[in-house]
C-alpha angles and dihedrals in degrees: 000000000000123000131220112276083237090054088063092040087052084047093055110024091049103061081038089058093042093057097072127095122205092184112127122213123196119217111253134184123219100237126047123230115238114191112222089245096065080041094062081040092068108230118224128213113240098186140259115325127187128192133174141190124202147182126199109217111198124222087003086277110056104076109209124211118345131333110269117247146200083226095055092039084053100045087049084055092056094048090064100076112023112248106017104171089196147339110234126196094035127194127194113202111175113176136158120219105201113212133188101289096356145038133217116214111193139184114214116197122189144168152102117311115218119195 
């Protein structure tokens, strides 16, 4: 039995086109600089916060919205409390959850809020 030339190109192009990521990480150090000022200033601990960023591809292939990013699941973390200086002990968790038809890619960010 012979098959349709697109079947083959669908064979072939589809794994090919999976196989992409749009996440985008940000470069982090392990430490965070504290001027002496905000030192002398004595810093207080707020609490946990926790912040994502995600993007739906359809079909496993179609990204929808934007790519989802470290910057955008940091700046969601932050959001959560007014006039957090920095977040300390920080922790990156980017997973994809596949579904029937689509996946969802997403970028955790948590961590403590200091103010």
């Amino acid at each position: 039995m012979r098959y349709p030339k697109i079947i083959y190109f669908i064979l072939i192009i589809f794994p090919l086109l999976t196989g992409c990521s749009t996440a985008r990480h940000g470069s982090f150090v392990t430490s965070t600089y504290i001027s002496n000022e905000d030192r002398q200033n004595s810093i207080k601990e707020i609490g946990a916060v926790k912040g994502s960023s995600y993007q739906t591809m359809m079909f496993y292939v179609f990204p929808m919205g934007p790519a989802p990013s470290t910057n955008e699941a940091i700046q969601s973390a932050k959001s959560q409390y007014p006039g957090i200086k920095y977040i300390s002990d920080i922790s990156i968790d980017d997973r994809v959850e596949w579904k029937i038809g689509y996946s969802i890619q997403s970028i955790t960010v948590e961590g403590i809020a200091h103010k």
